[in-house]
C-alpha positions in Angstrom: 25.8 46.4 -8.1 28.7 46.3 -11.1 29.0 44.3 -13.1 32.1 42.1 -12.7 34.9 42.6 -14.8 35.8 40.0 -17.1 36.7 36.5 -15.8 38.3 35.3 -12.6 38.5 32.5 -10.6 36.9 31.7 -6.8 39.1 29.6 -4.6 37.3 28.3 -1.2 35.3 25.3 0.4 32.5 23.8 -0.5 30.3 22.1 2.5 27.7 20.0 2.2 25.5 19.0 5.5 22.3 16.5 5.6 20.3 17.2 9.0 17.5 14.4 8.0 16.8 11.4 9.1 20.8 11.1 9.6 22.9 14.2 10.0 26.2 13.5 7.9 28.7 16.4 6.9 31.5 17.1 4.8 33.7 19.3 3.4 36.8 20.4 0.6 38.3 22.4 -1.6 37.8 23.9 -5.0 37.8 26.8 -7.5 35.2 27.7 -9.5 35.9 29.9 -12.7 33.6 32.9 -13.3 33.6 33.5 -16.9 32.2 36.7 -18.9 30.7 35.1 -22.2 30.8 37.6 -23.6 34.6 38.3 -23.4 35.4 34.5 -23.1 37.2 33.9 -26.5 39.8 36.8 -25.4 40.1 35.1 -22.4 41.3 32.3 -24.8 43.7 34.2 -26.7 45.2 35.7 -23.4 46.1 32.4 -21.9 48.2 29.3 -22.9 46.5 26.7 -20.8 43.6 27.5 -20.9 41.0 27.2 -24.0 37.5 27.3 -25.5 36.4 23.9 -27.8 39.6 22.6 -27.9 41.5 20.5 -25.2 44.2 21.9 -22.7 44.9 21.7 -19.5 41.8 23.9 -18.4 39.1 24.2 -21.4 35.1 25.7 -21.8 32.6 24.0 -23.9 29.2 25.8 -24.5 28.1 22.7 -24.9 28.8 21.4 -21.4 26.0 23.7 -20.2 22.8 25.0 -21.3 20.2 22.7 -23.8 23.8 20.9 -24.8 23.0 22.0 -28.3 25.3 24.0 -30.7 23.5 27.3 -30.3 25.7 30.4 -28.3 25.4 29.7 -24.6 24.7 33.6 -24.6 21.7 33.0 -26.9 20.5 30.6 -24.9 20.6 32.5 -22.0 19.0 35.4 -23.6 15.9 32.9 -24.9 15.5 31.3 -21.3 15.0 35.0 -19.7 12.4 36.1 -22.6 10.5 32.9 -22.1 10.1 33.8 -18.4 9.8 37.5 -19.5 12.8 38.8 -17.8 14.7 41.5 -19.9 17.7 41.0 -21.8 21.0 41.2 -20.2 24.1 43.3 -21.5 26.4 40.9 -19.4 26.3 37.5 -18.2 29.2 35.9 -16.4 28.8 32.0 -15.7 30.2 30.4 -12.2 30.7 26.9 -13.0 33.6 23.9 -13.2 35.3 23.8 -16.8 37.2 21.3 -17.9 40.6 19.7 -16.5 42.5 17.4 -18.6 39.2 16.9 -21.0 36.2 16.1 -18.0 34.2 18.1 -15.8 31.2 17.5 -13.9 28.5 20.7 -12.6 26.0 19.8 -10.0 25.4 23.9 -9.7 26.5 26.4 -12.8 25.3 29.6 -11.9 24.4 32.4 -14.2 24.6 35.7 -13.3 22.4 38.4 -15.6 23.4 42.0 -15.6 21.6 44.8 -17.6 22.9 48.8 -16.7 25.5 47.6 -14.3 22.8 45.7 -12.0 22.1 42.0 -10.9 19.0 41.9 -13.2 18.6 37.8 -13.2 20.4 34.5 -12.2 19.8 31.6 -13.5 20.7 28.0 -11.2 21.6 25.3 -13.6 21.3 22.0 -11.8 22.7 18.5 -13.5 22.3 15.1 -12.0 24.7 11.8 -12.9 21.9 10.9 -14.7 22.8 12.8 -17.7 19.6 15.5 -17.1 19.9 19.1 -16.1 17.3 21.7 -15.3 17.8 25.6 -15.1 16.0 27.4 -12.2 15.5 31.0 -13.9 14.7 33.9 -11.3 14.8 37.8 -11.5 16.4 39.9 -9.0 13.9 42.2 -8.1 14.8 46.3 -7.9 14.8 45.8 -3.9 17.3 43.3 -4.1 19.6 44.7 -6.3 22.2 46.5 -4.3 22.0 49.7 -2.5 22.4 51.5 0.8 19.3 50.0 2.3 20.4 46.4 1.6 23.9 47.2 3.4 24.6 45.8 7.1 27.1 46.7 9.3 29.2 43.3 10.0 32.2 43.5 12.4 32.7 47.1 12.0 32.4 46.1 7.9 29.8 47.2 5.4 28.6 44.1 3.7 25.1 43.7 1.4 22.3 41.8 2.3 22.2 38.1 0.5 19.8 37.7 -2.4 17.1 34.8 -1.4 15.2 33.0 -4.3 13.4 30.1 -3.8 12.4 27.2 -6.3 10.4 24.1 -6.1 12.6 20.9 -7.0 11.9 20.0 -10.3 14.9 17.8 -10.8 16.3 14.0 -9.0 19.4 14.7 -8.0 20.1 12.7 -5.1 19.3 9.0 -4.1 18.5 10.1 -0.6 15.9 12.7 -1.2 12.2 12.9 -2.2 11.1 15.1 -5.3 8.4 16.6 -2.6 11.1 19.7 -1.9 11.6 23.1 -2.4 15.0 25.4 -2.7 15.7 28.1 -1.0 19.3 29.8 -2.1 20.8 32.7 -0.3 23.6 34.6 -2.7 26.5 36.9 -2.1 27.0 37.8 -5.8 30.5 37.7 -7.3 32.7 40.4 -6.2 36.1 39.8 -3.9 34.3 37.4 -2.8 31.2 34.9 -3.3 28.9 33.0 -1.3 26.2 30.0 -3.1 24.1 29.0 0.1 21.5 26.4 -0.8 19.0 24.6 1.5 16.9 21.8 0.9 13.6 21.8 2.6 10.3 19.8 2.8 7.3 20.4 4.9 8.7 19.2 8.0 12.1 21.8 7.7 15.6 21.8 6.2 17.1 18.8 5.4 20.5 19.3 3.5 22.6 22.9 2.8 25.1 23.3 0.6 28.0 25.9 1.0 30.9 27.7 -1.4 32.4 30.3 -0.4 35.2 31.4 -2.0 38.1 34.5 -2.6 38.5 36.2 -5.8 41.8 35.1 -8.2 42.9 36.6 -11.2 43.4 34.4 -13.8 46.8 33.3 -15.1 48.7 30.9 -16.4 50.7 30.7 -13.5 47.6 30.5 -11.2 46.4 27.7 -13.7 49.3 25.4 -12.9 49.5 26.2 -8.9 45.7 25.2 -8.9 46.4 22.4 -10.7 49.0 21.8 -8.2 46.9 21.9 -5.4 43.5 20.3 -6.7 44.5 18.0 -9.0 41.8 16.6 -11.5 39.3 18.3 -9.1 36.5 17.6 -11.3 36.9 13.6 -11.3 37.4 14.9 -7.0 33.6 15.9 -7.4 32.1 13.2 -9.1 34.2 10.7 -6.5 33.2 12.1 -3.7 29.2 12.0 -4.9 29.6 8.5 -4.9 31.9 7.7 -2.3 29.4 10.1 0.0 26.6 8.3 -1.5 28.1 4.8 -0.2 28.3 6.2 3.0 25.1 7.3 3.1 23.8 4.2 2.2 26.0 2.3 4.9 23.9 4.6 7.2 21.0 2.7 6.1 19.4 5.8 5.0 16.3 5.4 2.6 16.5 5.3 -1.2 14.7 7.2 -3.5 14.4 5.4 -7.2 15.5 7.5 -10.1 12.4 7.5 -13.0 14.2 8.4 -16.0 13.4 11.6 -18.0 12.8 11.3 -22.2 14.1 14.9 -22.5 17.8 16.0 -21.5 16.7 19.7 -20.4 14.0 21.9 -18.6 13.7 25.0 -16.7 11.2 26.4 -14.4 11.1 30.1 -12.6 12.1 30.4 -9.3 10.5 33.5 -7.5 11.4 35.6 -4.1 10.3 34.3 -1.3 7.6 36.1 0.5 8.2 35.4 3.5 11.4 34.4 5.9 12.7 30.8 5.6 11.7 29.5 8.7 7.7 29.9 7.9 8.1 28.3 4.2 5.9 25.5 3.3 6.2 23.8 0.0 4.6 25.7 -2.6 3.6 24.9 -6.3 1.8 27.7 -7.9 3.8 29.9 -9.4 3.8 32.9 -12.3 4.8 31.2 -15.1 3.5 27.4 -16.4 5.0 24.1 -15.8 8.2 23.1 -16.5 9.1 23.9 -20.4 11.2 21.6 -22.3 13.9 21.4 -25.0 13.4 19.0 -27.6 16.1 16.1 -27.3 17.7 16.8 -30.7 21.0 17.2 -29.7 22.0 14.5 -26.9 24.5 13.2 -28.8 26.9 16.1 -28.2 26.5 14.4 -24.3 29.4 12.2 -23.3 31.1 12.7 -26.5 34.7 12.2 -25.8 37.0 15.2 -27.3 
């Protein structure tokens, strides 16, 4: 699998469908930016609207990911695959929202971790409106990474096999679901295209998925405003439709689940391939490496800081 090449930006739909106790669906547009870290501040100088620490039409903060703290984004990605002994990448390429107009909002930033042109790692960076985030760190093992044996004939079309990781849930994100859960993601890595496919499941089966799939966009000033033509503010669009969803849900009459606050901003935990196919899961909790780790709270105040 190579690497991808520099930045670009994914233009598709996002879905999101409950199945329990309620089913409740819905769907729209967006366009995540997959950015090369390691090439990001050229990306900077390349582009008039779009910038890194400073404001613009579209801008990256490190900070807006990651512990939150000061340090590299890249270092910390680096230190979060050592602690779960995966190796050191030479490339990671981040697939997240950056900012519009000064605000964005991630539920999922994805990291993708490349070492001799191969998907060695990705990392699932979940963060919840309560200000918390947690990172779900997993290796892509050598008989996931891409090759013949992993291709499937589709349509008369060669296309690879989806990587599956799965992770207990170690964060509350939504209302409307226990902590008692487990992830399961299927991933089409970046390429002309990308698929995130993530279901939610307890003991008795699935009870949300979440879909992107999107087409690959070079990046350009002129793509920059005709996305900002099309999906306005889309940012503010996610965080307005979590609530506005969320009302709905609860009009449903759907059961709440209370929110017990966190005195630490950021953890991760390792997510592991599943060993067997979806469908004959059962929630698990031991796993290779210890309990969730945590980052000292010494930098919260970068959080919510208006620029």
């Amino acid at each position: 699998m190579e690497s991808p090449s520099g930045s670009s930006i994914y233009v598709g739909e996002l879905m999101h469908h409950r199945f329990k106790p309620k089913k409740h669906r819905f769907s729209y547009q967006v366009a995540s930016w997959l950015l090369d870290l390691d090439t990001i501040e050229v990306l900077d100088k390349q582009l008039t609207l779009f910038s890194t620490n400073r404001f613009n039409v579209v801008s990256f903060y490190p900070r807006d990911h990651g512990d939150g703290s000061e340090t590299p984004l890249r270092e910390q990605i680096n230190q979060l695959l050592h602690h779960h002994n995966i190796e050191t990448p030479d490339n990671v390429s981040l697939l997240c929202y950056p900012r519009m107009f000064g605000y964005t909002f991630n539920p999922l930033a994805v990291y993708f971790c490349y070492r001799d042109e191969k998907l060695t790692a990705i990392v699932y960076e979940v963060s919840n409106t309560f200000g918390e985030r947690h990172s779900y760190v997993a290796a892509v093992e050598p008989e996931e990474q891409s090759d013949d044996k992993r291709s499937i004939e589709c349509n008369k079309q060669v296309v690879q096999r989806p990587i599956q990781q799965q992770a207990n849930k170690a964060l509350h994100v939504s209302p409307f679901f226990p902590m008692d859960c487990y992830y399961h993601f299927r991933i089409q890595p970046p390429g002309e295209k990308v698929t995130l496919a993530i279901n939610l499941n307890d003991a008795s089966g699935k009870l949300f998925t979440a879909v992107f799939k999107g087409l690959r966009k070079t990046i350009t000033d002129r793509f920059i405003v005709k996305q900002t033509m099309l999906l306005p503010l889309q940012t503010l669009k996610v965080m307005a439709a979590i609530h506005w969803e969320a009302l709905r849900l609860w009009l449903k009459g759907i059961s709440i689940y209370p929110h017990t606050p966190r005195h630490f901003f950021f953890s991760h935990t390792r997510a592991e391939t599943p060993k067997a196919k979806e469908k004959d899961f059962a929630p698990y909790a031991s796993m290779n490496s210890e309990d969730a780790k945590y980052f000292s709270q010494n930098n919260t105040a970068n959080r919510g800081k208006k620029i």
